[in-house]
N, C-alpha and C positions, 0 to 999 in steps of 0.2 A: 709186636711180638705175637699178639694172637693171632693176627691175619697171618704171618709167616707160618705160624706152626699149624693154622687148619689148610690152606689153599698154598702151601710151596711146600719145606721141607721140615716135618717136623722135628724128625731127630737131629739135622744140623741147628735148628733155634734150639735144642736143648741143651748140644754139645756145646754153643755158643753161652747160653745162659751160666752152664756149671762152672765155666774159665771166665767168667764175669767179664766176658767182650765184648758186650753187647750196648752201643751205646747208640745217640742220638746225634748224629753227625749235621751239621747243620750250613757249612762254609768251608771253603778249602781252598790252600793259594802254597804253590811253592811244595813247601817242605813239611807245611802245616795245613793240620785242619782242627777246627771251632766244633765243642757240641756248643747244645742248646741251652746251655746253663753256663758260655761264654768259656769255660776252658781249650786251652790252645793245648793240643797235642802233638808231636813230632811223629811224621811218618816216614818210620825206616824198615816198613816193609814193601812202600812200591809198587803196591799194584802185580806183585808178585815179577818186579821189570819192566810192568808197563808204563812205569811213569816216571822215565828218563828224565824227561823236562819238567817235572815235578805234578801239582794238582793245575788243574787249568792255567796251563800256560794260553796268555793273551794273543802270544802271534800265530798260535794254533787254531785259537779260536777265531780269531781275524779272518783266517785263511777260508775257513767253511763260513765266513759270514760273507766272504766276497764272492761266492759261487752259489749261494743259494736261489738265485735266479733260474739255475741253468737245470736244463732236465736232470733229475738226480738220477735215476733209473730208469735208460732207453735203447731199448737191446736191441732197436733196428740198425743200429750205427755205430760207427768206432767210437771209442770212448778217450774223449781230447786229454784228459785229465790225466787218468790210466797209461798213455801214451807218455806226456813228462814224466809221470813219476817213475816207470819201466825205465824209460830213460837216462835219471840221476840214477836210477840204483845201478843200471849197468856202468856208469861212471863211477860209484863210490866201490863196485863189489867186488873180490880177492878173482884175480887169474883173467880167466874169457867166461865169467857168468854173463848173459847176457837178455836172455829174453822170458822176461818174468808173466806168472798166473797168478793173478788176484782171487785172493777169496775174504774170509772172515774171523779166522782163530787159528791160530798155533796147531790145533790138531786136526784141521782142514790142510793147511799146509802142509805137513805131514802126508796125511792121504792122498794129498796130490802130487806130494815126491816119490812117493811107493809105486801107485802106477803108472809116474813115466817113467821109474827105474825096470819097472815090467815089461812095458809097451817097449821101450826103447831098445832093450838089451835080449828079448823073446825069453828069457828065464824067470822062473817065479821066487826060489829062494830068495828069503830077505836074510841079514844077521843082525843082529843088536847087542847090544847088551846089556849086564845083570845093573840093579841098579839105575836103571836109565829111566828117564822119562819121555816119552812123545805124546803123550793127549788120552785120551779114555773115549773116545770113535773106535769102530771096532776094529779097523786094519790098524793106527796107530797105537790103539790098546795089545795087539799082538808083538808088537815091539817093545812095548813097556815092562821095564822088568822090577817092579813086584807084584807079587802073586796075590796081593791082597785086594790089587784091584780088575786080577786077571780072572781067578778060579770061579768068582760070580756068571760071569757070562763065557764060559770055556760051552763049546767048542769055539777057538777063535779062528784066527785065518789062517791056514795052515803054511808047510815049509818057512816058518821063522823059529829062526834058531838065533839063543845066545852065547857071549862068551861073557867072560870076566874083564871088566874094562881095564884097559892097560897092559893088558896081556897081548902082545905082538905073535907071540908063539902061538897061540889058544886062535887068533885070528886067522893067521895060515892054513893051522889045521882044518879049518871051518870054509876059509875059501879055496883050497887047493885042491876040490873035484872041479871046480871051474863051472861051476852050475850055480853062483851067487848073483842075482841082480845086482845086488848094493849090500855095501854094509853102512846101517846110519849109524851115529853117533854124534854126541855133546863135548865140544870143546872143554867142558866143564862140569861135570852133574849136579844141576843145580836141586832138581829135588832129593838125587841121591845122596844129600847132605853136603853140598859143595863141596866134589871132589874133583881133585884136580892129579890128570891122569900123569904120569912120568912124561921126566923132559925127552922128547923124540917121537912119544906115543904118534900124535897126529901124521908126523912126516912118514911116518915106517906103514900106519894106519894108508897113506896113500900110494905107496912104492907096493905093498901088497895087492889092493886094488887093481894097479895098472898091471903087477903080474899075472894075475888070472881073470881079468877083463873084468870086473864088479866093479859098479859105480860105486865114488865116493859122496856120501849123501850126508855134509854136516847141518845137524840141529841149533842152529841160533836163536831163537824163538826165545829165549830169556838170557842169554849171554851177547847180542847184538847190539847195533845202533851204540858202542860206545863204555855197555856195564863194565868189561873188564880192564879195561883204560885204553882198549885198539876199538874199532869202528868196529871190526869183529874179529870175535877171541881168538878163530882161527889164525888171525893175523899173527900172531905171539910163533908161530914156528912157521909162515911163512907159507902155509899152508893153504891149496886151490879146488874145492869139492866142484865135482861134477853138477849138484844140487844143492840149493843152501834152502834153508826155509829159515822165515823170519815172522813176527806176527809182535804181539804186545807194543814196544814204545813205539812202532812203524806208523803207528794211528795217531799221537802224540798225549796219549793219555786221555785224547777227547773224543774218537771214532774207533768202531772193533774194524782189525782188518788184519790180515794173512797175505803169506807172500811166498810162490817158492820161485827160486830163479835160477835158471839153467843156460850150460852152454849153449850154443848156436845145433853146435853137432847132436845132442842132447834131444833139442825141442825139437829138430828134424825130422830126427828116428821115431819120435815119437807122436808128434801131432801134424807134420808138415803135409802139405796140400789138402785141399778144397775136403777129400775123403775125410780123413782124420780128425782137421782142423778145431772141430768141436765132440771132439769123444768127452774130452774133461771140462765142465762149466759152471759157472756159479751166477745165479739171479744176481743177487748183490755184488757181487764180486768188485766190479769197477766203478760202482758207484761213485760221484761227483764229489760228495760232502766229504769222504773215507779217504779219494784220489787227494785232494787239496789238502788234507789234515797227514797225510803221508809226507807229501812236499815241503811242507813247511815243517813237520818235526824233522827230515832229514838236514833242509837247509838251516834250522837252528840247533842242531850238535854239532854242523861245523862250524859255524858262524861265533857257537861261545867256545869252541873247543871242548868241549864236555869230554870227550876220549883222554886230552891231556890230564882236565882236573878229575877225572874218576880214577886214574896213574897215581893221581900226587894226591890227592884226600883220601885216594885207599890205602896207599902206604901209611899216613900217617893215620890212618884209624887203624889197619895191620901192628904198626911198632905199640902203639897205645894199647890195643887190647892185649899183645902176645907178654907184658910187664903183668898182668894179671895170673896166667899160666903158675908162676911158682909160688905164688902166696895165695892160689885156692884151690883143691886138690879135687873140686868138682867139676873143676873144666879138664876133659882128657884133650881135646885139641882145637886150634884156632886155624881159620884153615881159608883162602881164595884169592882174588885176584881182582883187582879194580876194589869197587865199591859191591861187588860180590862176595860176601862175608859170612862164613858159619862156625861156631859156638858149638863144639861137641861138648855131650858131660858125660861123664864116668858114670857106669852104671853100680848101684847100691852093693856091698861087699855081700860075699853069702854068709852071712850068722845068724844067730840066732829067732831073728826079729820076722826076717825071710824063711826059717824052716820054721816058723809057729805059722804064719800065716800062706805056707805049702806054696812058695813061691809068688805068690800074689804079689807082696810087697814091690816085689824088685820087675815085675810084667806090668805096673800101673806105671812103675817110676820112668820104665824103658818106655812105654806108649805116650806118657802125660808130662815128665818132667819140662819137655821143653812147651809146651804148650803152658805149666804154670807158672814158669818161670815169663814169659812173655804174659801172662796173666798179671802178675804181680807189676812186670814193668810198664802194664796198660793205665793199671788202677793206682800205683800208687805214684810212678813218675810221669806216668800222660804220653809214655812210648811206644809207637805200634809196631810190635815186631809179629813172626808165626813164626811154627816148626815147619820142618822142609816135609812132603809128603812121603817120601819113601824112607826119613829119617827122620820120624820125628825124636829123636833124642839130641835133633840139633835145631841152633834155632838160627832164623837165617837174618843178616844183617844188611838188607836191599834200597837203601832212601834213592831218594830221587840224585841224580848227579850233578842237582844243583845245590845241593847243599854244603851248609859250612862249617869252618873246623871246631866255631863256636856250639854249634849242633851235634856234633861228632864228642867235644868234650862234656856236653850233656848226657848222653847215652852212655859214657867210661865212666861216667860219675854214679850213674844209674847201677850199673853193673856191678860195681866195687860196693856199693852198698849193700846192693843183693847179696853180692857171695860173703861179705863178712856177716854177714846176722847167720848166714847159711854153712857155715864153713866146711862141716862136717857133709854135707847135702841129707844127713839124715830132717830136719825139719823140712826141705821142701820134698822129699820122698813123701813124710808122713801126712804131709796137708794136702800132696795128690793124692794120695792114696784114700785118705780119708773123706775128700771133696768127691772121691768118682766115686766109692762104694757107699758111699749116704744117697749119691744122685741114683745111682744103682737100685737100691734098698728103696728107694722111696717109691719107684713105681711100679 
């Protein structure tokens, strides 16, 4: 803790310290990880997605232990690895995606779907939308819609513009000068508190597209490889983006690695011949250890079927949690798809408690409720959940897709506990409240 708060980030170890998340992790396998004083914890936060195949899957690891021979990083030559794995993806991936760029993170990904949506198409407008998330890099952060993480570093990239997700009419309007690159978007918004856009959004989201020539650029970067019980969400309407980007469980929870992949016609307009060829590139990008840790998490989500069981273990964690709904009136909604799961609450009523304390009370409970509520479920059940970042008044429900229904009835158990001690949510209002303006006050 001291070394993180003098030489990393000190306000994040504090923010960490006040929600007592802060622990000594020591061993990790599956669905479980061990501190140092031998407690086993359940993690059904995931790596934020990245840990499809749970904490150190063995055939992941296997896989970079069988290559570690081989030049890891050698940029005079093709990269044998990068090659397979481009490969499977063009066989697993929705329509004619076809020939993928490697890099390192979800919001590299991103960046490198924007400017082959630019290169490709000669137009700079991008569209997004509100709510959304692509990465915090700065062309990705222009897409990203809140402003909480935008207005810090404004001026950002310019001609990006939003709409309101789910809105087909508000999309039109926005591409029908015929001056859009691309419009991106999330199958799902995972930071914007798992929401999940009306049934057709996607298909109409692509018929618009094709009418005023803007690429369709879907974000799987945390709805991929499987989370919402398809290989990817967009699959659920059947749906073929001109660009996909992919990144977190791609690496299998043991290598960082980023991916976007694009049609044939796509990568053409955009990088083709010897001229081009390397306008967009990444040192690490294809690296050997990242290539082989890609291959073998793609070839074991199929191999266990992980898309069928994140289908059938999210439904029945869905039925299970939505029996809570009427008998605790601090959950407003329950809400996703697969084993992609968020927990909205109700924000605090305005009386009395709220106008002595000039609104305070109910702006701690809106920013911190779901971060104490995942507090409480670290410390007192051994459960690792977070709030979604662009929501945090939700908390998000992400375990690895290996896990079991036995684990899933741990976390209901966990929960129903919480909300009866809580019923009213005035006690876990007042104990955030109380925990951030003492952390406040103290320094």
């Amino acid at each position: 803790m001291d070394n993180y708060k003098e030489y990393v980030n000190p306000g994040f170890a504090n923010l960490i310290g006040i929600l007592g998340l802060d622990k000594n992790y020591t061993r990790a396998s599956g669905v479980s990880v061990w501190d140092s004083e031998g407690n086993e914890y359940l993690d059904f936060l995931g790596g934020f997605g990245a840990l499809n195949l749970g904490h150190n899957p063995p055939e992941v690891i296997e896989a970079v232990e069988k290559v570690k021979q081989l030049p890891n990083i050698l940029k005079s030559t093709l990269g044998k690895m990068a090659s397979a794995l481009a490969h499977n993806l063009a066989k697993i991936a929705p329509g004619d995606l076809n020939n993928t760029f490697f890099c390192n993170s979800g919001t590299e990904a991103v960046e490198g779907a924007i400017k082959t949506a630019r290169i490709a198409t000669g137009k700079t407008k991008l569209i997004s939308c509100k709510g959304s998330f692509h990465g915090k890099t700065l062309g990705a952060l222009s897409i990203t819609g809140r402003e909480k993480y935008r207005i810090p570093f404004a001026p950002l990239v310019p001609e990006c513009y939003s709409v309101p997700y789910g809105d087909l009419a508000a999309l039109e309007e926005a591409l029908a000068d015929g001056e859009a690159a691309a419009f991106i978007v999330e199958p799902i918004q995972g930071e914007g508190g798992v929401i999940l856009p009306p049934e057709g959004y996607l298909k109409g989201a692509r018929e618009l597209c094709d009418k005023y020539n803007a690429l369709l650029i879907i974000d799987e970067v945390q709805t991929g490889l499987g989370r919402t019980g398809y290989m990817f969400a967009c699959e659920y309407e059947q749906v073929s983006p001109d660009i996909m980007c992919l990144a977190k469980s791609l690496g299998g929870g043991i290598m960082p690695i980023g991916a976007f992949i694009t049609t044939k016609d796509v990568w053409n307009k955009a990088y083709g011949g010897i001229e081009k060829c390397l306008l967009h590139s990444s040192t690490f990008g294809e690296n050997s250890w990242a290539m082989a840790a890609g291959i073998a998490a793609i070839n074991s989500i199929i191999h266990k079927d992980l898309s069928k069981k994140a289908k059938e273990n999210g439904g029945y964690f869905m039925d299970k949690l939505k029996t809570l709904i009427d008998k605790y009136k601090i959950i407003k909604d329950i809400r996703g798809r697969g084993l992609l799961i968020g927990i909205e609450f109700e924000e605090p009523a305005k009386g009395l408690l709220d106008k002595i304390s000039k609104g305070t009370i109910n702006k701690l409970a809106g920013e911190y409720i779901g971060a104490m509520i995942a507090g409480e479920l670290l410390n007192t059940y051994k459960i690792i959940t977070a709030y979604t970042l662009n929501n945090p008044n939700v908390i998000r429900l992400e375990p690895p897709l290996v896990v079991t229904r036995e684990q899933i009835d741990r976390v209901i158990s966990a929960l129903e506990e919480i909300f009866e001690k809580n019923r009213g949510f005035l006690g876990i209002t007042l104990k955030s409240a109380k925990t951030v303006l003492s952390s406040i006050l103290s320094r």
